[in-house]
C-alpha positions in Angstrom: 27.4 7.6 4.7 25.4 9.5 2.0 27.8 7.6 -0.6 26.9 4.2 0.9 23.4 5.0 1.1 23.5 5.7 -2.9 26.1 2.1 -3.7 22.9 0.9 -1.8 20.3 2.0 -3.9 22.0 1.5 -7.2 22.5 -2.1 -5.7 18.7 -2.2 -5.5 17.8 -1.0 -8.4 20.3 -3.3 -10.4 18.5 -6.4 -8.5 15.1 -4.9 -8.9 15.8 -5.2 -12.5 17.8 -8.3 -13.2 15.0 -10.4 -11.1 12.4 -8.5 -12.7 10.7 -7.6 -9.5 10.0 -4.0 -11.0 6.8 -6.0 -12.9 5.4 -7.3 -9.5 6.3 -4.4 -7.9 6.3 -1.6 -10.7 5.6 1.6 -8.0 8.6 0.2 -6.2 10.8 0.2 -9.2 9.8 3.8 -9.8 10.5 4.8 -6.4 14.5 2.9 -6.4 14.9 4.9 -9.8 13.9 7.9 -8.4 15.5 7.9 -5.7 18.7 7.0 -7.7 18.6 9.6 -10.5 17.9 12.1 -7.7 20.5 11.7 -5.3 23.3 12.8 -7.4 21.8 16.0 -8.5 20.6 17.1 -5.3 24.4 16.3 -3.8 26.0 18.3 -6.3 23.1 21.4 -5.8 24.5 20.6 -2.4 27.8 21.0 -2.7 27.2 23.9 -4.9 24.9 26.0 -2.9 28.1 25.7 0.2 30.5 27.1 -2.9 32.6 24.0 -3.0 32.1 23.6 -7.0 32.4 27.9 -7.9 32.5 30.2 -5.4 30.4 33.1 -6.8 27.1 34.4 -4.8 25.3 34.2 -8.0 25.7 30.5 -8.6 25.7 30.1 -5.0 21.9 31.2 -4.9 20.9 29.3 -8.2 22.2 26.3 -7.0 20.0 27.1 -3.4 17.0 27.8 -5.0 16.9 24.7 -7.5 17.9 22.8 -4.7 14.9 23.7 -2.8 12.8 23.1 -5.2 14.0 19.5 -6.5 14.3 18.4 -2.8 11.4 18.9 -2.3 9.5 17.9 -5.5 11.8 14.4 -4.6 9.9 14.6 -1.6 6.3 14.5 -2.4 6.5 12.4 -5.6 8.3 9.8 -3.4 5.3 10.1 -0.4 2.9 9.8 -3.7 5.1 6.8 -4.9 5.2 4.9 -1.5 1.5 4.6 -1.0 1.4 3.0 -4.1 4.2 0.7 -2.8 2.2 -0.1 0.4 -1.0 -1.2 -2.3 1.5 -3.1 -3.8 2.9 -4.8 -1.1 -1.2 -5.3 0.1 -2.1 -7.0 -2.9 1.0 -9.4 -3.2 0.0 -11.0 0.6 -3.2 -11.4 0.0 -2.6 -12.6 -3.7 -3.9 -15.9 -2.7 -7.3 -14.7 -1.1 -9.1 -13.0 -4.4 -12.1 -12.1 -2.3 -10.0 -10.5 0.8 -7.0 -8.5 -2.0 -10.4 -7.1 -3.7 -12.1 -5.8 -0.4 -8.9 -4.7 1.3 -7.8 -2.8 -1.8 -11.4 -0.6 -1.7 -10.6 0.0 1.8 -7.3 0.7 1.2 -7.9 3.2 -1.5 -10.8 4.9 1.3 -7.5 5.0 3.2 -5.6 7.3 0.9 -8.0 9.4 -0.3 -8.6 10.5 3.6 -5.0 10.8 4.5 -4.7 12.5 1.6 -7.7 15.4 2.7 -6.8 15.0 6.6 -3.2 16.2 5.1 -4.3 19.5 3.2 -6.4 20.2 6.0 -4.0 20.0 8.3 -2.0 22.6 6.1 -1.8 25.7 8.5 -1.0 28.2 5.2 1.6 30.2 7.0 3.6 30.2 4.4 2.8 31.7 0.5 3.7 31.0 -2.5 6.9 28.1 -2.8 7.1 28.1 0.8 3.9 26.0 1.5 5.8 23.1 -0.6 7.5 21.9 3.1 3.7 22.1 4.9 2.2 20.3 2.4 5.1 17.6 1.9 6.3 16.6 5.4 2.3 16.2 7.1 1.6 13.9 3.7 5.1 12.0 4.2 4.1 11.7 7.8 0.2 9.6 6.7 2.5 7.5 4.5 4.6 6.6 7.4 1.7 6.1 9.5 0.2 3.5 6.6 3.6 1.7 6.6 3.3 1.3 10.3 -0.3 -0.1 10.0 0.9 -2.4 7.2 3.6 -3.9 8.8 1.9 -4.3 12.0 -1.2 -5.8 9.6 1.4 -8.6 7.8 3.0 -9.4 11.6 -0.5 -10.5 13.1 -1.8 -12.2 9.9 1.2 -14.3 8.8 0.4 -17.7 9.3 -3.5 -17.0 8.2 -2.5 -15.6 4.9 0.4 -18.7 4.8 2.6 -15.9 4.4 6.7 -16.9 4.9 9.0 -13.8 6.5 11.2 -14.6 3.7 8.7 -13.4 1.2 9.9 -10.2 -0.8 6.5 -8.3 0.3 7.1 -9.3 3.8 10.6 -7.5 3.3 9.8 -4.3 1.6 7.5 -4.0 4.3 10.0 -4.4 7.1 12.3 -1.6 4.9 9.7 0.8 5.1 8.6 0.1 8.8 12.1 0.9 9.6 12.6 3.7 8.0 8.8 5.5 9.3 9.9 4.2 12.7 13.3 6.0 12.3 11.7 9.5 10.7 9.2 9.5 13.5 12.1 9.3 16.2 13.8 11.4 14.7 11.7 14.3 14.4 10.5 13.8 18.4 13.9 13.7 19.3 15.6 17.2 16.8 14.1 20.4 16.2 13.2 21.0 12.6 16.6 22.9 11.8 19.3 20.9 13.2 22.7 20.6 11.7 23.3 17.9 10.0 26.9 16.8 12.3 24.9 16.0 15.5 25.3 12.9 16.6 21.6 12.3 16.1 22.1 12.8 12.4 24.4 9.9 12.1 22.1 7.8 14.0 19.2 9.0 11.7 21.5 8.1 8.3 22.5 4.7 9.9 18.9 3.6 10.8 18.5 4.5 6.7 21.5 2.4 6.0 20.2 -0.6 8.4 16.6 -0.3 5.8 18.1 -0.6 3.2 20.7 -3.3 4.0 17.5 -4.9 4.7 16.0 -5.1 1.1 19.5 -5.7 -0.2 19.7 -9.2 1.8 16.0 -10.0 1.4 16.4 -10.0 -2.2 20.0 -11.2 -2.5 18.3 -14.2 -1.6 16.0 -16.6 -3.6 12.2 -16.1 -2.8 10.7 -19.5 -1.4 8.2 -20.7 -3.9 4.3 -19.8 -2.1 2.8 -22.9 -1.4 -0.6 -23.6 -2.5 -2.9 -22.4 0.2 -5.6 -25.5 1.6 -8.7 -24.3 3.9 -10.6 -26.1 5.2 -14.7 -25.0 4.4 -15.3 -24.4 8.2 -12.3 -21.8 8.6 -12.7 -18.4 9.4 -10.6 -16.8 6.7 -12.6 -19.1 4.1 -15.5 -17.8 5.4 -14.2 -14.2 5.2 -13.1 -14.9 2.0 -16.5 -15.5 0.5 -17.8 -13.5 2.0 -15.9 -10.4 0.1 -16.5 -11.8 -2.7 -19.5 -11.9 -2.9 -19.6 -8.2 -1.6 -20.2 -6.5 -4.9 -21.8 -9.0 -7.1 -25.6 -8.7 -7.4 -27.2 -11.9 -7.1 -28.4 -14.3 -9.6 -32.2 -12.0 -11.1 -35.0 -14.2 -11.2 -38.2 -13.0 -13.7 -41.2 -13.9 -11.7 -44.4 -13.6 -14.1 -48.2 -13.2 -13.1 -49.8 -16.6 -13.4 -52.3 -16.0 -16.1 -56.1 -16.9 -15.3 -56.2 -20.1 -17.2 -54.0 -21.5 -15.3 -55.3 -20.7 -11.8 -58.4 -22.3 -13.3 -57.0 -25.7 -14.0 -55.9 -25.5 -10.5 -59.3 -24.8 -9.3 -60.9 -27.9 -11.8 -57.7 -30.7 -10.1 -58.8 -29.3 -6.4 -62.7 -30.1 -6.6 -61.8 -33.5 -8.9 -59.7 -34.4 -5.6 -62.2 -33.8 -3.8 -65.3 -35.0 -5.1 -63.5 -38.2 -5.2 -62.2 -38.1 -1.6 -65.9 -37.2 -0.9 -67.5 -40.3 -3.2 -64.9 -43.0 -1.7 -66.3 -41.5 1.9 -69.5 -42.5 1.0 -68.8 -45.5 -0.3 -67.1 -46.8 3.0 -70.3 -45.4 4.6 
C-alpha cells in the first residue's frame, strides 16, 4: 500500500506539471514534490533502522535517529505547506468576486496566525530538546485539518453563489484534503498514539489515504470545464457583499473644503437686500 501510495503521488506530480497547474497552485506543487522526494528516503531510513539493508546496531541507530528527525521535519513543512494550499484553493473560488478573494484572504491570514499561537500554546513542554518536535508538529497538523474541514464545508454551502462547478480543480483538492483530515481525525479517536502499524485499523487508515488521492488523480485526469462568466444582477446579495469588501479599505474620494473669504460673503449680503428692496418696491407698487 505504501508503494501505491508513492505511483500515486509521482502520478500527481507528473500531471501537476504537464497541465501546469503548479503556477495556479504553486504551494500545491511544493507540497506533491515534497511529499515525493521524501517518501523514498524515509522508506529506506525505515527499512534500515529494522536492519533489513545492514544489520549492525551502529547503522541501526543512525538510520533511527535521521529517521526521526526527517519524519518529522516532513511533517511540519508539509502542515506549513497545506495552509498555504487551503489560501490557494480560497483565492481560486472566489477568483471571480475581487472584493470577496481580498476580504476573505485578510480573514484568512487572521486565521493562521491564531491557529498558529493557539498551537504553541497548547504545547505542554514535557518533552526537551528534539523531543518537543512531535508536540509542536501533530497540534499544528491537527489546525490545518481543522481549516481543511472549514474550507470544504465553506465551498459545499457556497457553490452555486460563487457559480462554482464540483468539477473544478479547487473544488477537488479540496475534497482530497477533507478526506484525508477526516481520516487522521478518526484515526487518532479510534488508536492509541503507539499502535503497530499491522492492525487492521492501519490498513483502513492507508486505504482512506489511497481513496484521497485517487481523488486528485481522476479530478485532474480530467479536463477542467471552462468558468463561465459570472452575471449578477445589482439587487443580489453576493453583489452587494461584493462591494461592499471592496470598498472596505479604500479611503474615500478627499474633498478640500476652503473658508469662504469675506468678499464673497459680502456680495452675498449686496444680491440678498437688491432682492429685497425690489420685492419690497413692487409691494408698494401693487399698493
Amino acid at each position: 500500500m505504501g508503494a501505491v501510495e508513492f505511483l500515486l503521488l509521482a502520478v500527481l506530480g507528473f500531471m501537476f506539471w504537464k497541465k501546469s497547474l503548479h503556477r495556479r497552485f504553486p504551494s500545491m506543487g511544493a507540497y506533491l514534490a515534497l511529499r515525493v522526494g521524501a517518501f523514498p528516503l524515509l522508506y529506506l531510513l525505515l527499512l534500515g533502522q529494522s536492519g533489513q539493508l545492514i544489520a549492525t546496531a551502529q547503522f541501526e541507530r543512525t538510520c533511527a535517529q535521521t529517521y526521526f528527525f526527517g519524519y518529522w521535519i516532513v511533517y511540519i513543512l508539509s502542515a506549513v505547506l497545506l495552509f498555504f494550499v487551503c489560501m490557494e484553493v480560497f483565492r481560486s473560488a472566489l477568483s471571480a468576486f475581487s472584493g470577496l478573494m481580498k476580504f476573505g484572504i485578510v480573514i484568512f491570514r487572521w486565521a493562521i496566525l491564531v491557529s498558529v499561537i493557539v498551537t504553541l500554546s497548547s504545547v505542554s513542554f514535557a518533552h526537551r530538546g528534539v523531543l518537543i518536535m512531535p508536540d509542536i508538529a501533530i497540534p499544528l497538523m491537527r489546525s490545518v485539518s481543522l481549516l481543511e474541514l472549514c474550507l470544504l464545508g465553506f465551498l459545499c454551502l457556497s457553490m452555486n453563489a460563487l457559480r462554482l462547478s464540483v468539477r473544478d480543480f479547487a473544488f477537488g483538492i479540496a475534497m482530497g484534503l477533507g478526506l484525508m483530515s477526516s481520516n487522521d481525525f478518526i484515526f487518532a479517536a479510534l488508536t492509541s498514539r503507539f499502535a503497530s502499524l499491522t492492525t487492521p485499523l492501519q490498513f483502513a487508515y492507508e486505504s482512506m489515504i489511497l481513496a484521497s488521492l485517487g481523488t486528485w488523480v481522476a479530478y485532474f485526469a480530467l479536463p477542467e470545464p471552462a468558468r463561465k462568466p459570472v452575471m449578477m444582477q445589482v439587487n443580489s446579495t453576493i453583489y452587494r457583499w461584493n462591494e461592499i469588501a471592496s470598498a472596505l479599505g479604500h479611503p474615500g474620494t478627499q474633498v478640500a473644503v476652503q473658508p469662504a473669504g469675506s468678499f464673497f460673503l459680502s456680495d452675498v449680503e449686496r444680491v440678498v437686500e437688491k432682492v429685497l428692496n425690489r420685492n419690497f418696491k413692487d409691494r408698494e407698487s401693487e399698493i
